[in-house]
TIZADO-922778 format. One record per residue (C-alpha): residue number from 1; x, y, z; residue in three letters. Coordinates in nm, 4 decimals. Layout:
<recs>
i:X:Y:Z:aa
NUM:X:Y:Z:Ala
...
</recs>
This chain:
<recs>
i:X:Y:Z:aa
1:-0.2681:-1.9162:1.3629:Unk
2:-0.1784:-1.5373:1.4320:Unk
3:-0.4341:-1.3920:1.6778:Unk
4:-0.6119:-1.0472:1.6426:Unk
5:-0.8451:-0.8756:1.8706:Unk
6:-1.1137:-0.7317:1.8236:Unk
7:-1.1703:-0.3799:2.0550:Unk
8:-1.5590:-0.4308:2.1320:Unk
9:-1.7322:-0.5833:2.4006:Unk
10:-2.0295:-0.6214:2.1393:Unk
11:-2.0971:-0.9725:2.1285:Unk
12:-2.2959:-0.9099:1.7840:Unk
13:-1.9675:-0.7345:1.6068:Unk
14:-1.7711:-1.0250:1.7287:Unk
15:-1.9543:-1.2475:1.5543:Unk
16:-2.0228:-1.0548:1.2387:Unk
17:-1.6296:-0.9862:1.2344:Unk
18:-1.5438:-1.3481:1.2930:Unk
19:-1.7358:-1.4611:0.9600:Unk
20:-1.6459:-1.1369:0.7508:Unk
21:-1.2448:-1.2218:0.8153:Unk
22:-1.2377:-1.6330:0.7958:Unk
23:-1.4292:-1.5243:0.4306:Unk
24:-1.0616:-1.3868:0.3367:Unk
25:-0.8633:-1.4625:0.5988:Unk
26:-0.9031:-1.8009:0.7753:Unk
27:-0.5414:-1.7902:0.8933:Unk
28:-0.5936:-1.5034:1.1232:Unk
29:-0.8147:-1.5687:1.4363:Unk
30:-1.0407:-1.2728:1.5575:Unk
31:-1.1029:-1.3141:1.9626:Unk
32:-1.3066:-1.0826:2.1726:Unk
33:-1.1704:-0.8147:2.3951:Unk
34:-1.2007:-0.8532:2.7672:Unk
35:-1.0271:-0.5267:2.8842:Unk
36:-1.1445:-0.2143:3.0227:Unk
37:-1.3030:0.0272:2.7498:Unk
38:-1.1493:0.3199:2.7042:Unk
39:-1.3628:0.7010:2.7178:Unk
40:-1.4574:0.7461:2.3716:Unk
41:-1.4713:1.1273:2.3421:Unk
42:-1.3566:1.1606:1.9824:Unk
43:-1.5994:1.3169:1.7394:Unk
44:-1.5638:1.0831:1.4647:Unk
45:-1.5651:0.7234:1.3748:Unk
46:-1.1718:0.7291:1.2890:Unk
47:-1.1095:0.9219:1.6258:Unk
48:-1.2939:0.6809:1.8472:Unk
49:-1.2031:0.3863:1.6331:Unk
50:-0.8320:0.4643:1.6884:Unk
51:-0.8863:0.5225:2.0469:Unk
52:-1.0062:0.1683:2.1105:Unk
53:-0.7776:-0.0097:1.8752:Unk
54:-0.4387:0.1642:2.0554:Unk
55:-0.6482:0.0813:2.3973:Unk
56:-0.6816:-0.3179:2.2963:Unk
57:-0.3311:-0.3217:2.1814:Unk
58:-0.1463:-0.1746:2.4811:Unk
59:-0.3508:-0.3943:2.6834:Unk
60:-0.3095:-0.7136:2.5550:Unk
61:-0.0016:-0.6732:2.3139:Unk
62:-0.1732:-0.8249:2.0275:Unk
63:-0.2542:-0.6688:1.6845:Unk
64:-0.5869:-0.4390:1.7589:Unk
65:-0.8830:-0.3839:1.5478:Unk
66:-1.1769:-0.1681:1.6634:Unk
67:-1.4736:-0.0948:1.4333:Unk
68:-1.6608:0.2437:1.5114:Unk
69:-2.0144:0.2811:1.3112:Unk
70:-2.3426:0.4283:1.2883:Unk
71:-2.6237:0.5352:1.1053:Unk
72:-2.6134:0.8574:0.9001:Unk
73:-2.9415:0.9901:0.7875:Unk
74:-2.8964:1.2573:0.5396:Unk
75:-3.2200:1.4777:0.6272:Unk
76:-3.0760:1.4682:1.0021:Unk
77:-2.7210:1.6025:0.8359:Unk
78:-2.5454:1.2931:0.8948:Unk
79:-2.6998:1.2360:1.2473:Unk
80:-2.7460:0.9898:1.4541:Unk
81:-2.3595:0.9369:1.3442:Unk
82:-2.1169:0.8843:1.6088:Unk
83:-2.3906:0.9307:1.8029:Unk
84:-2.5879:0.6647:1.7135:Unk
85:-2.5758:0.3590:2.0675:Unk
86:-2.6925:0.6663:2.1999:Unk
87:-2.8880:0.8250:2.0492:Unk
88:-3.1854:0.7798:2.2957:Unk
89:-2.9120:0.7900:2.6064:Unk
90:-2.6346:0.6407:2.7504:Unk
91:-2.8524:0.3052:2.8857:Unk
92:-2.7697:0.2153:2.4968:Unk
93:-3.0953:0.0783:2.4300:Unk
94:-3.1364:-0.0522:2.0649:Unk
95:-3.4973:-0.0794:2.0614:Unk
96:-3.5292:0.2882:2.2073:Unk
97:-3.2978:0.4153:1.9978:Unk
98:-3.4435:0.2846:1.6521:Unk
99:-3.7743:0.3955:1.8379:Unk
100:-3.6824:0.7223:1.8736:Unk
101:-3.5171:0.7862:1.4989:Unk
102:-3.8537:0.6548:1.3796:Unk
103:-4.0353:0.9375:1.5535:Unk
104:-3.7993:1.2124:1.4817:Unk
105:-3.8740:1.0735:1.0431:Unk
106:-4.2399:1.0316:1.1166:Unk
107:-4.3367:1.2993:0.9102:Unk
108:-4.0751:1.3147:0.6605:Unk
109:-4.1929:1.1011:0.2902:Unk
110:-3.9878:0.7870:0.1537:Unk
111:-3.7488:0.9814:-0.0897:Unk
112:-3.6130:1.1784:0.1507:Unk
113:-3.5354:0.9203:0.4196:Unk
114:-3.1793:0.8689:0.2727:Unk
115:-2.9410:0.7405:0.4865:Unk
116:-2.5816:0.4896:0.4962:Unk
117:-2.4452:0.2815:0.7444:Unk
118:-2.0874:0.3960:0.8253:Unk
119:-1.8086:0.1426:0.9284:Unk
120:-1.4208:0.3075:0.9897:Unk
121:-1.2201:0.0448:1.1073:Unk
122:-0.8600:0.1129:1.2872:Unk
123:-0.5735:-0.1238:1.2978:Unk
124:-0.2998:-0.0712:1.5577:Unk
125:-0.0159:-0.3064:1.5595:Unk
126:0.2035:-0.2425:1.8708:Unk
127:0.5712:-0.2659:1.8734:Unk
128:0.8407:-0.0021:1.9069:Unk
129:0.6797:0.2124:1.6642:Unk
130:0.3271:0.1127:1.6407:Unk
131:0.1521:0.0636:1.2989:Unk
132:-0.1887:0.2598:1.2485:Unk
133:-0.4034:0.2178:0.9787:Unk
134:-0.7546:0.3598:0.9546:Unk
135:-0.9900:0.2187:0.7040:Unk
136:-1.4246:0.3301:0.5827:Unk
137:-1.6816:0.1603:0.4481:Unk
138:-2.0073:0.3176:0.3325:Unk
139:-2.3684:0.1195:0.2723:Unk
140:-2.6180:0.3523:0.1172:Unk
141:-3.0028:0.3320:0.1671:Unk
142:-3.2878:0.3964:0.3046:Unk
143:-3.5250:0.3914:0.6140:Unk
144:-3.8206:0.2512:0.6376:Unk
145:-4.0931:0.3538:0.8040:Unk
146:-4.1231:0.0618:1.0652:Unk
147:-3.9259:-0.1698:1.1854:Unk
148:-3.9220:-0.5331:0.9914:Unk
149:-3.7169:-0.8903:1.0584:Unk
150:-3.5790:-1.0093:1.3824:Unk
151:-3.1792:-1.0226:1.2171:Unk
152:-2.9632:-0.8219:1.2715:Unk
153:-2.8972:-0.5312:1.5157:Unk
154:-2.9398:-0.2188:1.6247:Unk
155:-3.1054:-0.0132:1.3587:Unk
156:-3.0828:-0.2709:1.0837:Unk
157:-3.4272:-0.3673:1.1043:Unk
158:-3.5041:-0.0091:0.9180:Unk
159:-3.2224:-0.0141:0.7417:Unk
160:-3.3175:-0.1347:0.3560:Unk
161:-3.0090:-0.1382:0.1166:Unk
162:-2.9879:0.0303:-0.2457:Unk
163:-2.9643:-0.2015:-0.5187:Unk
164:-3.2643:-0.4449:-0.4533:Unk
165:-3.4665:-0.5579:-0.6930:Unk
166:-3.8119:-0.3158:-0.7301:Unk
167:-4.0933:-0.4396:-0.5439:Unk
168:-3.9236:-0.7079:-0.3421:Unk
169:-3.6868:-0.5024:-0.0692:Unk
170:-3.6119:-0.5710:0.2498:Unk
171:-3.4774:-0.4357:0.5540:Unk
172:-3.1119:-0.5798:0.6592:Unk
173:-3.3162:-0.7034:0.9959:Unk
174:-3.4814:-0.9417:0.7204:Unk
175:-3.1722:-1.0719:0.5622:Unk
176:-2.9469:-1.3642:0.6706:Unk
177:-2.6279:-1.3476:0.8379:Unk
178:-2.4280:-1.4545:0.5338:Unk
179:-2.5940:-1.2293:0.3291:Unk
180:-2.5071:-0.9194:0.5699:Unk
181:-2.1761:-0.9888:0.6356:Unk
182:-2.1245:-1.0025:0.2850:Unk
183:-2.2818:-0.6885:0.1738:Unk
184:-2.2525:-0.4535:0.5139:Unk
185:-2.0455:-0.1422:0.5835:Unk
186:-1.8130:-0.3714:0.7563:Unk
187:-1.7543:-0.5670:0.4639:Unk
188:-1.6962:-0.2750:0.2725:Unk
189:-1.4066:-0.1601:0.4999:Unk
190:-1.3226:-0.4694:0.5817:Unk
191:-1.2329:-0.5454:0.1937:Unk
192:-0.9947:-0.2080:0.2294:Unk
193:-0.8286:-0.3104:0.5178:Unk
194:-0.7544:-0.6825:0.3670:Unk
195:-0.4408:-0.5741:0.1880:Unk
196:-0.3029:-0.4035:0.4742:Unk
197:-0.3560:-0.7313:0.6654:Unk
198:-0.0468:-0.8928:0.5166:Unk
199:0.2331:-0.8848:0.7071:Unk
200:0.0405:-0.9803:1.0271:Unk
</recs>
């Protein structure tokens, strides 16, 4: 089975990554990364996503993948973003940064709380002249005014997806893993990058 690793030390993208590729690709194993992480000083997902993907490569000489993401809420213009594990500081505190996004929309009315989850995903495939592709997936929504569900992460829990049925929404933080992994930002890229997964 051809090994892939995954650039995060997030134990919860592991996971969600792990499901969302044996879905389409059970030949190719996802494994965690245990390297140093690399300064992320890019200003976009794609920047920072490629930055960790070449990182992962050179240091373990496997195929890289590295998922950057965040919220973007549209009245903020686009904010938290790239910005968004720390968007309450650099102790990247989930609970204090969903806290804190709350506040900052406390006074600003349902149909104007429009926001997306962003997922750009890099590929980096080392070798003499290294292979970079650089994937996005967007999940558009909305944010609730408090915090429901105990799945999920970081601000999924206020995060409820278009296309529910009127009168019976929920936040992602209420749905199940499968369901998630099959509807998510990640999935969305994920479903771009797929094609460009063949030769590994």
């Amino acid at each position: 089975m051809r090994q892939v690793v995954l650039a995060t030390h997030n134990r919860h993208k592991v996971e969600e990554f792990q499901a969302i590729v044996a879905a389409t690709r059970p030949d190719l194993q996802v494994i965690a990364y245990d390297g140093p992480e690399p300064v992320e000083d890019g200003v976009t997902f794609a920047e920072n996503a490629l930055i960790k993907a070449r990182a992962a490569a050179a240091h373990t000489g496997l195929p890289a993948l590295a998922d950057d993401s965040g919220i973007c809420v549209d009245v903020l213009g686009g904010a938290p973003g790239v910005f968004s594990a720390y968007w309450a500081g650099h102790a990247k505190d989930a609970s204090a940064n969903l806290n804190l996004l709350l506040d900052q929309l406390s006074d600003i009315c349902d149909p104007h709380r429009t926001a997306q989850f962003v997922s750009t995903i890099a590929l980096v495939v080392p070798g003499d002249a290294s292979r970079e592709e650089v994937v996005e997936g967007r999940w558009p929504g909305r944010l609730a005014a408090a915090a429901s569900g105990e799945g999920g992460f970081g601000y999924d829990p206020v995060f409820v997806p278009d296309g529910q049925p009127a009168g019976a929404e929920r936040s992602v933080g209420e749905w199940s893993a499968a369901e998630k992994n099959a509807a998510s930002h990640r999935a969305r890229a994920f479903a771009e990058l797929a094609p460009l997964l063949a030769g590994l």
